[in-house]
N, C-alpha and C positions, 0 to 999 in steps of 0.2 A: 504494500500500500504506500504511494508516494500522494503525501497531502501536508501542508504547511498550520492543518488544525490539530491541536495537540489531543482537544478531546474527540474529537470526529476517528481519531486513529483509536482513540482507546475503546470507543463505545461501538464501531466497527469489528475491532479486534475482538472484542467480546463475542458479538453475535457472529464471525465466522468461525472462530477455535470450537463456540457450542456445534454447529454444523460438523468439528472435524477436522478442519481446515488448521496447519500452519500458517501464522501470520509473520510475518516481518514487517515493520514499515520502518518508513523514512521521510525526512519532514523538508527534501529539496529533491528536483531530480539532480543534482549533481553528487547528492548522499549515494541514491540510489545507481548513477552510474561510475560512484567510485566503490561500490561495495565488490568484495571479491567470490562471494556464493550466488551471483545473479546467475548460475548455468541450472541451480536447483530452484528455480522461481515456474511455478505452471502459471499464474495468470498475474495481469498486472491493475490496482483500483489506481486508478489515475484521474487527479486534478487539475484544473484547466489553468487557474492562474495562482501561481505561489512567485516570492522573488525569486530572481535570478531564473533561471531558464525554464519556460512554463510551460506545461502539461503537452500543448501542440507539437511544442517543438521537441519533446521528448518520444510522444507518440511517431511522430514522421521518420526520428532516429530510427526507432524500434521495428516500424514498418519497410524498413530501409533492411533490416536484415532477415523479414520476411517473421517477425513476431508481431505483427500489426493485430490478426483475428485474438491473441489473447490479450488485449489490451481493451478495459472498459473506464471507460470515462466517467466518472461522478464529482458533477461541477453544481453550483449553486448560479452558473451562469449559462443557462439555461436559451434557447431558443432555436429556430429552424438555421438560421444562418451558422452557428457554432454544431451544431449537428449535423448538419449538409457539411460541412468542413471536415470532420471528426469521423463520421461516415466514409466519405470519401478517400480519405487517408488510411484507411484500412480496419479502424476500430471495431473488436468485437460487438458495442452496446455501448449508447449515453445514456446515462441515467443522470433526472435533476433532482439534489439534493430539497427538502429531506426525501430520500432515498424511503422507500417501503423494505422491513426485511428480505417479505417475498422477492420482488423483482432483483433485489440485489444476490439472492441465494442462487436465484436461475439463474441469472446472467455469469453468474463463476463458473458455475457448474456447465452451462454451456461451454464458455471458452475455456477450463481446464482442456474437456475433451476432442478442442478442437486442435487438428495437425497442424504443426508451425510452418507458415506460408501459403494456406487455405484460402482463396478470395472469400470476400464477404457473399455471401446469402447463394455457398454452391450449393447445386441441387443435383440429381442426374438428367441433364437434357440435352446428352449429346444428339447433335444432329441425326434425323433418322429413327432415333428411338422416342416412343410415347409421341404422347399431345405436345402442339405446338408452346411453346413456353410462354407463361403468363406472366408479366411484372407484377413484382408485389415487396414492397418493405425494401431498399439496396438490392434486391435480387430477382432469381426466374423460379417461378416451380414448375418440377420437372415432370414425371411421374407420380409423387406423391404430390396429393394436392387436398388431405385433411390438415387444416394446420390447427393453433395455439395462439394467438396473439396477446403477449401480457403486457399492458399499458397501464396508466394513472391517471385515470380519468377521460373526459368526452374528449378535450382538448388534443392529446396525444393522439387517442382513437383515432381521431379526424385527419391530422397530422400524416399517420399512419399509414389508413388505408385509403385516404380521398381519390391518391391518382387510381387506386386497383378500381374504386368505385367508378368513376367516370370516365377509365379509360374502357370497361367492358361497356358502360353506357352508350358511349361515341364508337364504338366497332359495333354494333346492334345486337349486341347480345345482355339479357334479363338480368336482373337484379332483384335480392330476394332477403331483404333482409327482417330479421326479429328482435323488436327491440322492446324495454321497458316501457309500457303505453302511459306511463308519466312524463317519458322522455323524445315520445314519437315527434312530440311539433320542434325540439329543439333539434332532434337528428336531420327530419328535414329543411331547416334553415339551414344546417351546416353543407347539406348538400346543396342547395341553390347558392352558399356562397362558393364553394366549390368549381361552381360554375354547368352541375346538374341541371337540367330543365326538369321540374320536379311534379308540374303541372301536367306536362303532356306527357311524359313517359308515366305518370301514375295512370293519366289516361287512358294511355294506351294497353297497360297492361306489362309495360317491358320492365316497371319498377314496381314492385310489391314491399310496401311497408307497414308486417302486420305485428301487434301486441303479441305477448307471451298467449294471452286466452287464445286464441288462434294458431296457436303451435302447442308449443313444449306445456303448456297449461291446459287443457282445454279440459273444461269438466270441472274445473279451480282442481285438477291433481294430474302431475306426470304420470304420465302411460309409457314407460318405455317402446314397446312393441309399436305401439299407436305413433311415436314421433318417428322412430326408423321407416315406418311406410310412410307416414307422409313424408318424410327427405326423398322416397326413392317419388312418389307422387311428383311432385316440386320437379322433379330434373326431366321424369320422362316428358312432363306435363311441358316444359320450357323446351324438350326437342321436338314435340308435336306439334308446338305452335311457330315453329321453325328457328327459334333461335341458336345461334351458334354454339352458346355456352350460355349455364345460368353460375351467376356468384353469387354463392349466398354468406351472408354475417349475422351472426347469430350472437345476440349481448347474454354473457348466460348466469345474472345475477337471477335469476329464479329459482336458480337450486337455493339459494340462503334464503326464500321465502320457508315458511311454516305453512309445508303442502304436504299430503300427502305425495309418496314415491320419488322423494329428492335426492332419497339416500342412494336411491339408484344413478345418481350422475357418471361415477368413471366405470360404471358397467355400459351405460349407455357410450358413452365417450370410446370404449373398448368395441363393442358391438357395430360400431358407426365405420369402423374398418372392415370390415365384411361389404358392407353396402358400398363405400363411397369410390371406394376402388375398379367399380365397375362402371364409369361414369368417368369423363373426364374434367368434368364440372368443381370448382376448386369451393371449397367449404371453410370459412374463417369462422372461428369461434372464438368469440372476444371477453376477455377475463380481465377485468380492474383491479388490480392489486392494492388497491385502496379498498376494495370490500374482500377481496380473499385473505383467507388467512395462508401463510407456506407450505403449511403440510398439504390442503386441497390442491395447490400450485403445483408443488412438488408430482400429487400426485398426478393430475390431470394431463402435466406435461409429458408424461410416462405413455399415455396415451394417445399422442399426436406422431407420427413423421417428419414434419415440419414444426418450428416455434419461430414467433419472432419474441425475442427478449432486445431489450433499448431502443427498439424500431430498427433491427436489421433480423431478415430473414436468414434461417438458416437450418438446415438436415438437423435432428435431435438425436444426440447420443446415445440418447437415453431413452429412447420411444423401445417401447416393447411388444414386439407379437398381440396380435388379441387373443389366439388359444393360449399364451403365458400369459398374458395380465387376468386374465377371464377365470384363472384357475389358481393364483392367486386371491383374487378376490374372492373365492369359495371359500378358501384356506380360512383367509381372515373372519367369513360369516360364521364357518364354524369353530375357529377361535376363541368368538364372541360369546356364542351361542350355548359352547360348552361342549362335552363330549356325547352327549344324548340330543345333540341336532338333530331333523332330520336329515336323511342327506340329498 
C-alpha cells in the first residue's frame, strides 16, 4: 500500500491482514521504489496524489514493466477525467475513497490473480471464435457474457455502463433493463442525458424499463425457476422480434428486500449459467456495494465469468462451474440444516 495517510494505511491494513492478506505499506512512492522485497508484492493500493512523485507517475513506471493490471488506485480525487487516465495507463481498478470494504476486497482479489502484463478487460475473443465482441467497462466480452458489475452507487453505475447502454441502442439492438421502481424515473433521466432517446425507443418496444414486481418479484416473492424462464423468454422474445442482441441490466438490490425466496440469490446466480450461455445476449447484473455487504460480494462474484471491479472489465479468477458452486451450496444447506436434513 503506497499512500501518504498514516491512518488510511493503518485502518486499510487492518481490514486486508483480516481477509489474509500480507500488508506492507509505504507512505511515498519513492519508499516504495526504494524498498528491496518489491519482487514479493502481488498487488499494489495506490494513491493519486502524495509529495514528491505521485500515484500517476508511479502507476505509468509500473505499467512500463508490464505490472500495470495489478495496480489499483484508491484516491479521494475522484472523477471520469482521473479515471479515463488511470484506466488507460493500465490500472487494475479506481476506486474513490471512502472506499467500501466490499469493493476494495474484490478489486485485490481480482488483480492478485491476475498475470503480470495482462491488458485491461481481456476476455477470449479471438477473431473467429464466438459472438462478435461487445464493448463494455475498458474492454470486449468474448464468449462469456454473464457478468458482475460492483459499483457505488447510481452515479458510477451510469458512468459504467452508459456507453454499453446506448451503444447497443444506436446499432438496433433491445434493451432490457430491471431496476428499483423507486428509482425507475431517475434511471431514465440518466439515460436521456446519456444521450438515449428514451421516449421512442420505450415506444417502440427496443427499450424495456421494468420494476422488480415484473421480474425477479412478481407475486411480492422470488421464484427462482419462474425468473430463469422468463430471462430465456426476454432473449428469445428480443430474437423474434428481430433484434440483433438484447442487453439486459439487472439492479439486484431485491435480494436484501424481506421477501420470500431471497435466500435463493447465488443459487439463482449459479443456475443462470446453464441458460445464458446458450444465447449470445450479454446479461449485466448490477450490485452496489454501498448496500452489499463482502461476504454476498465475495460470494456472488464466484458466480459470474466476467466482473467489472473499479469500472474495468475483466475474466474472474474466481468464477466457478455451476455443477461446483450448485453443490457447494447443498453442502452449506445441509450444514445448516444439520445432519437429519433432508437430502
Amino acid at each position: 500500500m503506497v499512500d501518504d495517510d498514516p491512518s488510511l494505511r493503518r485502518s486499510l491494513t487492518r481490514l486486508l491482514t483480516s481477509a489474509g492478506c500480507e500488508v506492507e505499506t509505504f507512505a511515498s512512492a519513492e519508499a516504495f521504489l526504494a524498498a528491496s522485497q518489491r519482487a514479493r508484492v502481488g498487488c499494489v493500493l495506490l494513491d493519486l496524489h502524495m509529495p514528491g512523485m505521485g500515484g500517476f507517475d508511479l502507476l505509468r513506471r509500473l505499467a512500463w514493466t508490464g505490472w500495470g493490471r495489478r495496480v489499483i488506485i484508491v484516491t479521494a480525487h475522484g472523477g471520469d477525467e482521473p479515471r479515463r487516465r488511470c484506466l488507460q495507463a493500465g490500472a487494475a481498478a479506481f476506486l474513490e475513497k471512502p472506499v467500501s470494504s466490499a469493493a476494495l476486497l474484490a478489486a485485490v482479489s481480482s488483480a492478485l490473480a491476475a498475470p503480470v502484463g495482462e491488458p485491461p478487460g481481456s476476455t477470449d475473443s479471438t477473431p473467429g471464435r464466438g459472438p462478435r465482441p461487445v464493448e463494455l467497462a475498458c474492454g470486449h466480452l468474448g464468449i462469456h457474457r454473464h457478468v458482475c458489475a460492483f459499483v457505488n452507487g447510481a452515479d458510477e453505475e451510469h458512468r459504467v455502463l452508459r456507453s454499453f447502454v446506448k451503444d447497443g441502442i444506436d446499432a438496433g439492438e433491445k434493451g432490457f433493463h430491471v431496476v428499483d421502481p423507486e428509482r425507475r424515473d431517475d434511471h431514465l433521466r440518466r439515460l436521456r442525458e446519456a444521450g438515449v432517446d428514451v421516449e421512442r425507443t420505450l415506444a417502440s418496444g427496443q427499450l424495456e424499463v421494468v420494476p422488480w414486481q415484473e421480474a425477479h418479484l412478481r407475486g411480492d416473492r422470488f421464484e427462482m425457476d419462474a425468473m430463469l424462464e422468463q430471462v430465456e423468454e426476454i432473449l428469445q422474445g428480443g430474437a423474434a422480434a428481430g433484434y440483433p442482441l438484447t442487453r439486459i441490466v439487472a439492479h439486484m438490490e431485491w435480494a436484501l428486500l424481506d421477501v420470500a425466496g431471497v435466500d435463493d440469490l447465488l443459487e439463482y446466480e449459479a443456475r443462470a449459467n446453464y441458460v445464458l450461455p446458450k444465447y449470445d445476449d450479454p446479461a449485466i447484473c448490477v450490485y452496489d456495494l454501498s448496500r452489499f455487504n463482502a461476504g454476498v460480494a465475495i460470494d456472488v462474484m464466484r458466480a459470474h465469468p466476467m466482473v467489472i471491479v473499479g469500472g474495468v472489465l475483466q475474466e474472474n479468477p474466481f468464477y466457478v462451474p455451476p455443477e461446483q458452486l450448485l453443490l457447494e451450496i447443498r453442502e452449506r444447506r445441509s450444514a445448516r440444516n444439520g445432519p437429519h436434513s433432508a437430502n
